[in-house]
C-alpha positions as CSV (number, residue, x, y, z in Angstrom):
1,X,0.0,0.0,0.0
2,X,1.2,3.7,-0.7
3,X,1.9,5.6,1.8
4,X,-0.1,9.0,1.8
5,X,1.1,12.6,2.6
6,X,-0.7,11.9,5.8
7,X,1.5,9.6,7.0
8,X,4.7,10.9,5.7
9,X,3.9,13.3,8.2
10,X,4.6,11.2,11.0
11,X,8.1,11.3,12.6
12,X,10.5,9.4,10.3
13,X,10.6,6.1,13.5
14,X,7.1,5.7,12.5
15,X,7.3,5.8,8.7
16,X,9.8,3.0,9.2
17,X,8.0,1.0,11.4
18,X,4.6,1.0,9.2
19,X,6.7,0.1,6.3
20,X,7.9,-3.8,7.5
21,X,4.3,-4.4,8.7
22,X,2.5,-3.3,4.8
23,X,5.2,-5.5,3.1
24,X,4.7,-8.2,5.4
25,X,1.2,-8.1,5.0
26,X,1.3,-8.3,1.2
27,X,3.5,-11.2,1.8
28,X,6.7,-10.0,0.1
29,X,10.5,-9.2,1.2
30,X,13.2,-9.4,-0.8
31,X,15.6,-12.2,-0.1
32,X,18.4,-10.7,-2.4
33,X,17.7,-6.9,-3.2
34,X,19.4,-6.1,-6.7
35,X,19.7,-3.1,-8.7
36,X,20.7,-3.1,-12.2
37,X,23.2,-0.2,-13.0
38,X,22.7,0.1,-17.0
39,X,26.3,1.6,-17.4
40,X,29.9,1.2,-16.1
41,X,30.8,2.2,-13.0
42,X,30.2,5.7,-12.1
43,X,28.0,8.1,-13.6
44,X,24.4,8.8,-12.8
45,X,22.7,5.6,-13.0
46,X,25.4,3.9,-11.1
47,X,24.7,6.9,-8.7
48,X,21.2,6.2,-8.5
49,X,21.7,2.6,-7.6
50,X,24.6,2.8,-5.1
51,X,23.5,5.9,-2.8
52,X,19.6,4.7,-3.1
53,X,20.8,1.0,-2.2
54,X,23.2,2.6,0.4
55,X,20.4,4.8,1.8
56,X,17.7,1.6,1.8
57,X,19.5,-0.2,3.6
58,X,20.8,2.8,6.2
59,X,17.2,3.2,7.5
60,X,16.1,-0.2,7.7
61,X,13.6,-0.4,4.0
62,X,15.4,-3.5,2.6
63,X,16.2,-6.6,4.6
64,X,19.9,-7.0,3.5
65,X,22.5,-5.2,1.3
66,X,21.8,-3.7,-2.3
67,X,24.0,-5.9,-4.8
68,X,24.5,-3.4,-7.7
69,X,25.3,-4.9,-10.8
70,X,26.8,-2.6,-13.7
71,X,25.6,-3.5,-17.1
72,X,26.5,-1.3,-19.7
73,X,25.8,-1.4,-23.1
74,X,23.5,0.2,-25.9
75,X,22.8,3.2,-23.6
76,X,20.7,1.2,-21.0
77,X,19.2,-1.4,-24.2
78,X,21.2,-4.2,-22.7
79,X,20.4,-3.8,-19.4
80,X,16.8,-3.6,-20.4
81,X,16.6,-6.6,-22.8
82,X,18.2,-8.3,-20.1
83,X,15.2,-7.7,-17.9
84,X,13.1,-8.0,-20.4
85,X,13.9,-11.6,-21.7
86,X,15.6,-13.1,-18.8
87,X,14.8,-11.8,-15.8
88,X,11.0,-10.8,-16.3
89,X,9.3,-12.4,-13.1
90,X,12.5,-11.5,-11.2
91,X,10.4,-10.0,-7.5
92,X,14.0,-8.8,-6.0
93,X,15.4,-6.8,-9.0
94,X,14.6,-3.3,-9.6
95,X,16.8,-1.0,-12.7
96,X,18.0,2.8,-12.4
97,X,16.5,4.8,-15.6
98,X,16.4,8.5,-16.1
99,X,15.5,10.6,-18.9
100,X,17.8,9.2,-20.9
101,X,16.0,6.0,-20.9
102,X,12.7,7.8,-21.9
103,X,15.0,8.9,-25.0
104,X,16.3,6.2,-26.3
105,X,13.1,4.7,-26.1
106,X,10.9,6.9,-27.7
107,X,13.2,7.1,-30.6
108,X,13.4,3.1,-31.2
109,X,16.7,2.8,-29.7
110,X,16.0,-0.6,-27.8
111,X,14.8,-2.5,-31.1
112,X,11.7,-4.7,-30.4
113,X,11.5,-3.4,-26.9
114,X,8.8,-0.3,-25.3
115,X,8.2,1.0,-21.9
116,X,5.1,-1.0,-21.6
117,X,7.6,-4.3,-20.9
118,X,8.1,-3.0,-17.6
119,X,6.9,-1.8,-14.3
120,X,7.6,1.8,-13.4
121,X,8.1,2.0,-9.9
122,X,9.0,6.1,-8.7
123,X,11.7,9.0,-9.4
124,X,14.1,9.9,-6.2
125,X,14.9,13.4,-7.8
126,X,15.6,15.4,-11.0
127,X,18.6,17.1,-12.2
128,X,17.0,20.3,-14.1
129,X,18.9,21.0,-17.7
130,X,20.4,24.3,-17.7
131,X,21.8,26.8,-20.8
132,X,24.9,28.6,-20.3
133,X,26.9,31.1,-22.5
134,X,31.3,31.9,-21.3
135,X,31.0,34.2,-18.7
136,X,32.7,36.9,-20.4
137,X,29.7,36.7,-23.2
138,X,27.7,39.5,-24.0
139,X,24.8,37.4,-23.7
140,X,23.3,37.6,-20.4
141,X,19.5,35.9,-20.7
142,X,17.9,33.3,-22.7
143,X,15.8,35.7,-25.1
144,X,18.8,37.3,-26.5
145,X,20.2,34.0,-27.0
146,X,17.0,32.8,-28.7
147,X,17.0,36.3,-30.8
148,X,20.0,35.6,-32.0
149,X,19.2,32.4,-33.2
150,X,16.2,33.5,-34.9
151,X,18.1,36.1,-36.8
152,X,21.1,34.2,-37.8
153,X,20.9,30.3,-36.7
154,X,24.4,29.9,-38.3
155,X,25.9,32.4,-35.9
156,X,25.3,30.6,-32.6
157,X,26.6,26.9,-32.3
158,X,25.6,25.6,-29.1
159,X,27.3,22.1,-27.8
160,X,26.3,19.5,-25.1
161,X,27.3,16.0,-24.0
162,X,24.8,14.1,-25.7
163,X,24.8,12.8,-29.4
164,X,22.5,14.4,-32.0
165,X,18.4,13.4,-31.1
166,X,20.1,12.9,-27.6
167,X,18.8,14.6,-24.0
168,X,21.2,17.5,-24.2
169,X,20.3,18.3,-27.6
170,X,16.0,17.8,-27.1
171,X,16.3,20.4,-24.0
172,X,17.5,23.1,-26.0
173,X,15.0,22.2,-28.9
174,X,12.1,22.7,-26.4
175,X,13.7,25.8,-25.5
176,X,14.2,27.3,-29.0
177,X,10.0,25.7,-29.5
178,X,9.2,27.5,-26.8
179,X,11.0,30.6,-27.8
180,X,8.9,30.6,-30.8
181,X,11.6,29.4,-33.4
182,X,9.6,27.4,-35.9
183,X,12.0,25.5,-37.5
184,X,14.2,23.6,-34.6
185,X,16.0,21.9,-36.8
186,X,18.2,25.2,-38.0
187,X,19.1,25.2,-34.3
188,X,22.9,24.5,-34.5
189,X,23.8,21.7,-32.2
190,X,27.4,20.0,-31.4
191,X,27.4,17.0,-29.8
192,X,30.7,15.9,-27.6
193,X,31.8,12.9,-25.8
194,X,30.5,14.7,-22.2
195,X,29.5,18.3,-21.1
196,X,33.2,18.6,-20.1
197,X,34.7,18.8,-23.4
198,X,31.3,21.1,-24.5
199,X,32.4,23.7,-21.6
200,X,35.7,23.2,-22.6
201,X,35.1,24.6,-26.8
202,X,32.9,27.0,-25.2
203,X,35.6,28.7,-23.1
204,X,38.1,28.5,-26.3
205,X,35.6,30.3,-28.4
206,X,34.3,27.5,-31.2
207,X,30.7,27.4,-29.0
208,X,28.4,30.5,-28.1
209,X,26.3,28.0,-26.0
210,X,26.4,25.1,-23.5
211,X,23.7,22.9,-22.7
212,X,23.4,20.3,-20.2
213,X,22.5,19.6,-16.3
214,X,23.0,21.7,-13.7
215,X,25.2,19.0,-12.1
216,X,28.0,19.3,-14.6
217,X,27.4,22.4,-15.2
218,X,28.2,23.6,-11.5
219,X,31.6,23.3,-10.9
220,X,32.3,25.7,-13.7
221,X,29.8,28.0,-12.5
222,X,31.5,28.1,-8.9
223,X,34.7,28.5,-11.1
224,X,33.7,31.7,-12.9
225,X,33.9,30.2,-16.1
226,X,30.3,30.0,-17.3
227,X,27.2,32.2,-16.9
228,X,24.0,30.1,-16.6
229,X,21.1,31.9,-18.7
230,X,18.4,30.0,-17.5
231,X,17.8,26.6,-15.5
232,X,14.6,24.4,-16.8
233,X,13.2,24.3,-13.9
234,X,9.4,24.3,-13.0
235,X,10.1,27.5,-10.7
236,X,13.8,29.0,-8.7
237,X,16.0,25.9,-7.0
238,X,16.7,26.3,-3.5
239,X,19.7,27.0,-1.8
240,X,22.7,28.2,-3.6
241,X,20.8,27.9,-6.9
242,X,18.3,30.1,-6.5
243,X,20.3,32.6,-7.9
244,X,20.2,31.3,-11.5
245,X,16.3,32.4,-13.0
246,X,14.4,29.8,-14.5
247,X,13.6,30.1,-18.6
248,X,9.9,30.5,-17.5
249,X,10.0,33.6,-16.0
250,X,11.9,34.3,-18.5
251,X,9.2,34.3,-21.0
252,X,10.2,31.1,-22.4
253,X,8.2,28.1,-20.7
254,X,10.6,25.5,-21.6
255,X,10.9,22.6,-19.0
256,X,13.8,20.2,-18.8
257,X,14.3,17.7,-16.3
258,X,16.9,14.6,-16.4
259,X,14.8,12.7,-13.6
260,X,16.0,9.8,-11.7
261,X,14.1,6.9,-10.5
262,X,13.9,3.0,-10.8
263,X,11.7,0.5,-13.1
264,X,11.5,-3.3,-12.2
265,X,10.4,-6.5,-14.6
266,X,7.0,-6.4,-16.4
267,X,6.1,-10.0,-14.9
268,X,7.2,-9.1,-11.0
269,X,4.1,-9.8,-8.8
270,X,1.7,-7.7,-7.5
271,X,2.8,-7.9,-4.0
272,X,6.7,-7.0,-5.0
273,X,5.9,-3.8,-6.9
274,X,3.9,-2.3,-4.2
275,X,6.7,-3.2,-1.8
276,X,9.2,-1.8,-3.6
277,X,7.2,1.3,-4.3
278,X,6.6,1.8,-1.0
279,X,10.2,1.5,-0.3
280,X,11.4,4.6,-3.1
281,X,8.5,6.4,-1.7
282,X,9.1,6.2,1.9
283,X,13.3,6.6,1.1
284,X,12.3,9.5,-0.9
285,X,10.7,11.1,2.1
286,X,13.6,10.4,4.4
287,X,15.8,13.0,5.8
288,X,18.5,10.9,4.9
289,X,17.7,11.1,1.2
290,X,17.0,15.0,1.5
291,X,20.7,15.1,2.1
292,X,21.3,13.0,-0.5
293,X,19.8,15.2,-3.0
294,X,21.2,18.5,-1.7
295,X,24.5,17.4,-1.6
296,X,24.3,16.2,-5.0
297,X,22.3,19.2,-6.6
298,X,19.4,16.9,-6.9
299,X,16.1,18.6,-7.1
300,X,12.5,17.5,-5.6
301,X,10.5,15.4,-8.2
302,X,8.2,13.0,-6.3
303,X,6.2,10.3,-8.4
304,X,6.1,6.7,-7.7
305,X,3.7,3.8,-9.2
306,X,0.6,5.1,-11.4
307,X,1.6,8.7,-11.0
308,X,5.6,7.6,-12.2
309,X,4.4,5.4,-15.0
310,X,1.7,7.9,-16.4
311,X,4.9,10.6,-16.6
312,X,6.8,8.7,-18.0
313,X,4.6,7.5,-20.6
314,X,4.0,11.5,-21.3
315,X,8.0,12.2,-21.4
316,X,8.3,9.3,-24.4
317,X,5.5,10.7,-26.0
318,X,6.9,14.4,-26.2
319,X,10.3,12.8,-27.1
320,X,8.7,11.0,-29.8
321,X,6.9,13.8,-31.4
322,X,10.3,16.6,-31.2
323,X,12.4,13.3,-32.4
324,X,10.0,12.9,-35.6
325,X,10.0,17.0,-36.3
326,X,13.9,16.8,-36.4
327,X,14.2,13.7,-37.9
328,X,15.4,11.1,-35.8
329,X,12.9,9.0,-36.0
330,X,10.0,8.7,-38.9
């Protein structure tokens, strides 16, 4: 059973001690808690799973320790045909995912395979995308940059850590949409091996723009290197972010979010999946999480079971549909 914002209420001893009595009364505990990391080692899925299997076990939400397995391969496709073929009624396994994984699926990238082969079970946080410009650039918000593009796409190459069609390059697309550029596909985009090397050919002068997450993007920030125009965020970030203005109150009501969160195998039983949502739900609530996220510039995004899937489901649908106008998909 879910818990409800009633009960997350309660003092965290509480919200621990419910949790042991709902999963035994639906029958289930995990004997051997896995989760699938679908890269190598470091990174954000391999993030995801180590500090969320770290963090489960911490406060009690999983009987034993997390075993985290990397499998890389076909940006997250092997990892998921894995599940999907081999390990379908698996009750103990659950799979990191992010937006990445709503990508590559909305644009065919795991052949023969859709999101429906699986069971969504909740985010635990969102790194928001961000655009930047070289701090010493006479560009200072996200309409000039967007007017500029408008009146000369070939003067303004912006670069990002993502291949062509990939996350990097959709968030600035749904900027420049939202900016009321008609035609995304003049928008000149530069893909490199990792936002590292983008920030690097922006600072040298061959880039006018960065995009990417605020995560990579904020230890050149703190460096002086790189002026953030906007963050695609809902509404401000907290804390030492809050400084940065969102594109939406910039005029532009572009949101980009690289969420985090887990999915588990289509066939696991009933009982499992509402264990193990309970379980991201109730970590997600934890103080011990809310440090997690702050000291990794994660921001708040809380959807787990129906709520998750349903998003999810909308995210590979608006990927689709910006993937056909550019022509990465038919």
């Amino acid at each position: 059973m879910k818990l409800d914002k009633i009960r997350r209420g309660l003092a965290a001893a509480a919200v621990l001690a419910c949790l042991p009595l709902g999963a035994a009364a639906q029958g289930f505990s995990p004997e051997n808690p896995e989760c699938i990391a679908p890269a190598n080692p470091g990174g954000g899925w391999d993030f995801t799973c180590r500090q969320a299997g770290k963090t489960l076990q911490d406060i009690g939400l999983i009987p034993t320790t997390m075993q985290v397995v990397n499998l890389a391969g076909g940006g997250g496709g092997v990892a998921f045909a894995e599940v999907v073929n081999k390990r379908n009624d698996d009750n103990d396994l659950i799979v990191a995912a992010s937006s990445a994984t709503a990508t590559r699926l909305a644009q065919n990238a795991f052949p023969g395979n859709t999101m429906d082969q699986v069971r969504w079970i909740g985010s635990v946080g969102a790194d928001f995308g961000v655009i930047a410009v070289a701090a010493d650039s006479e560009i200072d918000t996200l309409p000039q940059l967007m007017d500029r593009i408008k009146a000369d796409p070939t003067s303004i190459s912006i670069g990002g850590g993502s291949a062509v069609g990939g996350w990097d390059h959709l968030k600035v697309l749904i900027a420049a949409k939202e900016a009321g550029i008609d035609d995304v596909r003049s928008v000149k985009y530069i893909a490199f091996a990792g936002g590292g090397e983008a920030v690097t050919q922006l600072l040298a002068g061959s880039l006018q723009a960065f995009t990417g997450d605020l995560s990579e993007a904020r230890g050149f920030v703190e460096s002086g290197d790189i002026k953030v125009l906007a963050v695609l965020s809902p509404e401000r970030l907290e804390g030492e972010f809050a400084k940065f203005p969102t594109a939406r109150e910039q005029g532009i009501d572009a949101i980009g979010a690289n969420w985090r969160g887990f999915y588990a195998p289509g066939g696991m039983s009933d009982a499992a999946y509402d264990y193990w949502v309970d379980a991201i739900d109730t970590l997600y609530a934890s103080e011990e999480w809310k440090t997690v996220m702050e000291n990794n510039g994660l921001a708040p995004l809380d959807l787990h079971g129906e709520e998750f899937e349903a998003f999810v489901a909308d995210s590979v649908q608006n990927i689709q549909d910006l993937s056909r106008e550019i022509g990465i998909i038919q």
